[in-house]
N, C-alpha and C positions, 0 to 999 in steps of 0.2 A: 504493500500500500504506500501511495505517494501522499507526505502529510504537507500543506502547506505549510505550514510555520516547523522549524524544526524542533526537537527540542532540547537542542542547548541552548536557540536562540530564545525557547521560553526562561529555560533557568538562569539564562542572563539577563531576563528583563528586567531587573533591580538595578544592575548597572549600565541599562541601556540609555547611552547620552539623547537618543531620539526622545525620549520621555519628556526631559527639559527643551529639548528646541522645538521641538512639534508645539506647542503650546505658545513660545515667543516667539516663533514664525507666526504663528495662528494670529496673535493680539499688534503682532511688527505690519506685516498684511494687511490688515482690516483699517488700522489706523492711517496705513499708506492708500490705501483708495479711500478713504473716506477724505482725505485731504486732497484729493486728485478731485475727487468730486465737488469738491469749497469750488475749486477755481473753473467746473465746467457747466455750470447752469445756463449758460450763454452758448454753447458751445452748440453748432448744428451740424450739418454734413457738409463738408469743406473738399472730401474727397468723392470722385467721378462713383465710383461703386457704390458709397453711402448714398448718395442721391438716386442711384438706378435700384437699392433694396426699398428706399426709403420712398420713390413713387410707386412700388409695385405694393409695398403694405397698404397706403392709403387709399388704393382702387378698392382693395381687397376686403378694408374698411368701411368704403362708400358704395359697395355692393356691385362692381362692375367686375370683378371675380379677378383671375391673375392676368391682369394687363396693364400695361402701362398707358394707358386713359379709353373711357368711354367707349366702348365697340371695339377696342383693340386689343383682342387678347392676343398672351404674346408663350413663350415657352424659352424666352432667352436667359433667365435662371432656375437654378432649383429653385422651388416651392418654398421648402420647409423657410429659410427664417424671413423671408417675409412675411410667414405666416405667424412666424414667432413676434415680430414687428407688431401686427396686426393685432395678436392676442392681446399685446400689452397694453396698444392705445386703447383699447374695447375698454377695459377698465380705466385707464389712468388720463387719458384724453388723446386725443388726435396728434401727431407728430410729437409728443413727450418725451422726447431721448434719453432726458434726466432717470425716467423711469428705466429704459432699456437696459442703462445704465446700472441702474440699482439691481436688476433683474441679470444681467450678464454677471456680475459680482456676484451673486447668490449659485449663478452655474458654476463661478469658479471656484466656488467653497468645494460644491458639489464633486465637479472635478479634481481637487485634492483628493476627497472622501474614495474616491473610485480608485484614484491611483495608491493611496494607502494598502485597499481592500486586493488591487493587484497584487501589489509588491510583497504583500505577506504569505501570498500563494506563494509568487515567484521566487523569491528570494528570502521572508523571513519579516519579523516586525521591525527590526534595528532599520534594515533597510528602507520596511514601509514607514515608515515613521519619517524619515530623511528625503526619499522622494516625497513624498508631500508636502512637506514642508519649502523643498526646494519649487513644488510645482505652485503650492501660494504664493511664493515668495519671487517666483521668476520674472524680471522688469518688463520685457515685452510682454509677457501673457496680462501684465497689472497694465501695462497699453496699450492694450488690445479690447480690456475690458471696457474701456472708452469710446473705441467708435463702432460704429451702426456695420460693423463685418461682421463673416460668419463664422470666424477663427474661434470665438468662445465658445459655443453652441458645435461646431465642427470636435473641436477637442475636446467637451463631456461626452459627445453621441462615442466618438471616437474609444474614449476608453470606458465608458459603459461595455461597449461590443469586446473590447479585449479582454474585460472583464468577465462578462461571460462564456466565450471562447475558451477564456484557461481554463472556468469551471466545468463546462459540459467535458475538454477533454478528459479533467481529475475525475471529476464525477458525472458522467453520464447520465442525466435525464431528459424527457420530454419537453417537461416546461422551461426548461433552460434552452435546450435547443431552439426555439421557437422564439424565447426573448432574446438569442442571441442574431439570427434571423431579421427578425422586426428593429435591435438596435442597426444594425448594419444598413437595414435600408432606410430608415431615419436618417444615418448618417452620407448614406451615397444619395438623398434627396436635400442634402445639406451643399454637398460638397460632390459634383457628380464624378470626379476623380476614380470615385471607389464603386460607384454601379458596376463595373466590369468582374470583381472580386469573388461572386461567389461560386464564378465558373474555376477559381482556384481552389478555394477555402473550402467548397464541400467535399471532392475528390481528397484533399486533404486531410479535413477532418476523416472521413473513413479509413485514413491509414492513423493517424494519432491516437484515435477514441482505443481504448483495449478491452474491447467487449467481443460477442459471436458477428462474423458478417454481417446477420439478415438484421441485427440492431444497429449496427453503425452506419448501414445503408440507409434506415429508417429515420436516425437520428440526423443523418446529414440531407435529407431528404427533408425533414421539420426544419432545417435551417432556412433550406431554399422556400420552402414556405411562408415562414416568417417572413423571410423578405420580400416575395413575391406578394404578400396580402397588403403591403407597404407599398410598393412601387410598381405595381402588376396596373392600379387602377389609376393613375399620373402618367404612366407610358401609353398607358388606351387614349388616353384625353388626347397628349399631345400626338399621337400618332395620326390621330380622327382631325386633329387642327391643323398640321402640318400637313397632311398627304403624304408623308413618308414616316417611318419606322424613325420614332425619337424616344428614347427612352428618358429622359432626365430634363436636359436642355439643350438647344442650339450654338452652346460656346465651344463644344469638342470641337465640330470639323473646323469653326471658324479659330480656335487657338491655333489649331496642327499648320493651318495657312498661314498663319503669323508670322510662325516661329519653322517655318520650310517654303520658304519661296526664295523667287532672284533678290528681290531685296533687304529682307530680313535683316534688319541691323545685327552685328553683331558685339555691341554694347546694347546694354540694354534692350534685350529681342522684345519685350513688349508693349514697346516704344512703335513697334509697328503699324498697332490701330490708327497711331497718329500722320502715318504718311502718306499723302494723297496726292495726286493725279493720276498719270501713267504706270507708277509705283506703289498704289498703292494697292494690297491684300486683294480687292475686291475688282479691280482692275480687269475687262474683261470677261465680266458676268453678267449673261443673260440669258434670258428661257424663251421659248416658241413666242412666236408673234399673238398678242391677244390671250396670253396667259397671264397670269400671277404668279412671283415668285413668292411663295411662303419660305418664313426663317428656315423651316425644317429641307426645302430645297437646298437653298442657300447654303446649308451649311455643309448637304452632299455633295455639290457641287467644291466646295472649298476645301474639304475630305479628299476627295477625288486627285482634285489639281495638288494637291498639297504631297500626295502621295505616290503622285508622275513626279514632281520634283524630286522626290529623295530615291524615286528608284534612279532616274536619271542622272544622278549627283552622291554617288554613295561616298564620293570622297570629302564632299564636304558638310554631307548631311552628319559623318563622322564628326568631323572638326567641331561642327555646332554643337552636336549629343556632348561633348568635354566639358564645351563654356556654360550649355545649361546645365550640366552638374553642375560647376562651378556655381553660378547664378545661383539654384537651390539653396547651396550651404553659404552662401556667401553672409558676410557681415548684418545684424541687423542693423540697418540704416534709415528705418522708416521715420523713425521719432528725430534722426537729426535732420533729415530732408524735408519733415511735415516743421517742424521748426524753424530751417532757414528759409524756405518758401513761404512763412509768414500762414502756415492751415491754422496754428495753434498759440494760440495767447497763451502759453506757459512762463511761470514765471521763472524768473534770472538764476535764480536756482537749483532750479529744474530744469531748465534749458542749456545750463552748463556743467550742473554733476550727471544727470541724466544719462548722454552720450556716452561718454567713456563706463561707469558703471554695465549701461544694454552689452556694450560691445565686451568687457569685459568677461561678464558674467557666461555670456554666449560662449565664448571662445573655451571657457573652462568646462564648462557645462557638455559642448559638444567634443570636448578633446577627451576630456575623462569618461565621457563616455559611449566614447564610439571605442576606447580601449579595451570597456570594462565589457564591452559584448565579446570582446576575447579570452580577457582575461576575469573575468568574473560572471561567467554564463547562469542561468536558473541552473539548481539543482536537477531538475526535473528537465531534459533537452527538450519533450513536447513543446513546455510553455517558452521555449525558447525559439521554437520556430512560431508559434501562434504569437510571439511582442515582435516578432522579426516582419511577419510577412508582411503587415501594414507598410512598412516601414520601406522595406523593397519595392513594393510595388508603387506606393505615391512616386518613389524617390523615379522609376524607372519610367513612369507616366511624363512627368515632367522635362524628364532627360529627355524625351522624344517632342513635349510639345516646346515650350520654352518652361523654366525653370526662375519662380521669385521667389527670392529670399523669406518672405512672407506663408510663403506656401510649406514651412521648414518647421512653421511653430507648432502645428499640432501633432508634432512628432515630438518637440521636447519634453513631455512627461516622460516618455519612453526612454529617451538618453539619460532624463534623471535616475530612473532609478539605476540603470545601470552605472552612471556614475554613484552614486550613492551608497553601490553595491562594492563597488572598489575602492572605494576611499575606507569600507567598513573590512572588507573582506581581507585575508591574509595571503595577499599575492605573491606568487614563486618565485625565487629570485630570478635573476635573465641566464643562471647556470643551470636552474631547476625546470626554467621554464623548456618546452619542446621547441623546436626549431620552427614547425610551419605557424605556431604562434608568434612567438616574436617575428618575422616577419612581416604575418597580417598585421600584429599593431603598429610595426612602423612604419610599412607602407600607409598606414589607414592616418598614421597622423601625421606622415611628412604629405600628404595629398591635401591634408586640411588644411594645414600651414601655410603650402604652396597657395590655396586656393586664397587665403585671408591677403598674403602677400602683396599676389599680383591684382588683386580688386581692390587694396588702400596703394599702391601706388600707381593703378592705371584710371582709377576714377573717383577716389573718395577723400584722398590728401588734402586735396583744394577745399570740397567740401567740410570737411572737421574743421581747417583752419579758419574757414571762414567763421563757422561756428564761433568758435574761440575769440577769435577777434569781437565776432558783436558781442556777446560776453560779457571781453573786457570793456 
């Protein structure tokens, strides 16, 4: 039998240091958003996305269903947090953010909670107690909590599902299967990244579960259920709006063309939407005479061209797949860009300790533990490929469409705890350790390095010093 929590790590729970910092994480946290929140009651949607969630809520609100205005329904996001949007103003009033606000804060607690309830499976309570503390406490997820994205709501659906994943594989049940199902398709109606997943993760689960075949067939069969009774009934709508086969929304084909054509910047690839005439994405798109192009066309047809490019261009559809890695893990830089662009009335104090602390904390965070998934694996390998697989596949999604750095955070609970696990854990020394480990780790962290490297001196230098200067 696989126990979560081991038990030495129960008999050490008297000198478990998590015990004292889980709690002043918890009260260090709460007091830091809640001072975040003094200075945003002003504060509206400054960024392009906050305003495309924030008009899709208030149709949603004023009864004209998911469109962005009157007769115009659309399928160009996920549903869900508009809809989350929408719940909130129902109660608290019409564009209320303040609320969102309050209410995304309360997911993040949630989110702790979950990554705690992992990490104790995974790794033990010292550990769970430390990842969550680290996941309260992480600067960008507490900036994140602030604007009208889907990053909050994206990373509790997120480790709700990982949550129940580990457990159905420990313990095998029906209603577990089926909640872990229904988390997954909340979460790919969140984030449509992850709709594609359960054609990995059930086949999967039927080799992890260790029970007789004709059950794990069963049990990975109630996952696909779950999630099909989730998004089985949003892919009919948009399928029937669109005239083609859409499952989630119309951003996939139109990312893939972004981030794979002639133009395609290769600084900042998502920079692309913004290049028009002859160059830009959409350049060259049109249907039969006397038809309508629906988004759901549109976005085949961008699929299509996007996907003649890279076969046409494998040498450089390569080259690109490198820099969106890169791009992915790259620095978080949102909070000093929304700063020096003038989005956010922060104050002097927070606008110059702020920076360096994100970026700091990042760099540790993802260094220790992108190591510790070598060097500090779950006891259990199961749950080590179920915290893994999310992890691979966003990462591998992204690599192909274009890759922002933004897209990187709701994977950081998952590096905590593995950092968390190696900062706790008693790592072999590099005599002890096996050879194709130490490699992996420092390939895995001179790749990081390289990658922080060449993005603060090919485009970010100018920016921080700018920082710096208004500042002082």
């Amino acid at each position: 039998m696989v126990w979560p929590v081991s038990l030495r790590t129960r008999n050490a729970g008297a000198h478990d240091p998590g015990r004292l910092i889980l709690p002043i994480a918890l009260a260090l946290g709460l007091a830091v958003r809640l001072a975040i929140l003094f200075y945003t009651p002003t504060l509206g949607t400054p960024i392009v996305d906050e305003q495309h969630y924030s008009r899709l809520a208030s149709n949603l609100l004023a009864g004209n269903g998911f469109a962005s205005g009157a007769g115009q329904l659309t399928s160009i996001r996920p549903p869900l947090y508009p809809g989350f949007l929408a719940a909130v103003w129902s109660v608290a009033g019409p564009l209320n953010f303040q609320a969102v606000r309050i209410c995304q804060c309360i997911l993040a607690l949630a989110t702790s909670a979950l990554v705690y309830l992992l990490g104790a499976r995974t790794h033990g309570t010292t550990v769970a107690r430390l990842g969550a503390a680290l996941c309260w406490l992480y600067p960008s997820l507490i900036f994140f909590n602030v604007l009208i994205l889907t990053e909050t709501l994206f990373t509790f659906l997120l480790a709700l599902f990982l949550l129940l994943a580990a457990t159905l594989v420990q313990t095998p049940r029906a209603a577990t299967a089926v909640g872990c199902g229904l988390a997954l398709g909340l979460a790919a109606l969140t984030r449509s990244v992850l709709w594609p997943l359960p054609f990995l993760l059930c086949p999967l689960l039927a080799i992890l579960i260790r029970e007789r075949l004709t059950r794990r067939l069963v049990l990975s069969a109630l996952v696909l259920a779950g999630y099909a009774v989730v998004v089985g009934p949003w892919a009919v709508r948009n399928t029937r709006l669109q005239g083609v086969v859409t499952i989630v929304d119309t951003m996939g084909g139109m990312n893939l063309r972004m981030g794979n054509y002639e133009y395609t910047p290769e600084d900042r690839m998502w920079d692309a939407v913004s290049i028009g005439g002859d160059k830009s994405w959409v350049y060259g798109l049109s249907g039969p005479a006397g038809q309508v192009m629906t988004e759901g066309k549109k976005e085949k047809w961008a699929q299509r061209k996007a996907l003649e490019y890279m076969r046409a261009h494998p040498t450089v559809t390569l080259r690109r797949a490198f820099i969106k890695f890169a791009d992915f893990w790259g620095l978080e830089r949102e909070f000093i860009a929304g700063v020096q662009n003038g989005l956010f009335g922060a104050p002097l104090w927070l606008s110059v300790g702020g920076a360096p602390l994100i970026i700091g904390i990042y760099v540790c965070v993802v260094t220790v533990g992108a190591a510790g998934i070598w060097l500090a694996p779950s006891g259990d390998k199961r749950l080590q490929v179920v915290l893994l697989l999310p992890v691979v596949f966003i990462v591998a999604a992204h690599t192909i469409v274009f890759g922002h750095p933004r897209y990187h955070l709701p994977l950081i609970p998952i590096l905590g705890l593995y950092a968390a696990a190696t900062v706790t854990s008693r790592i072999p020394s590099p005599a002890a350790a096996s050879r194709p480990r130490l490699i992996a780790v420092t390939a895995t962290v001179t790749a990081l390095v390289a990658i922080w490297i060449r993005q603060v001196t090919a485009a970010d230098l100018g920016r921080i010093m700018s920082l710096l200067n208004h500042g002082g």
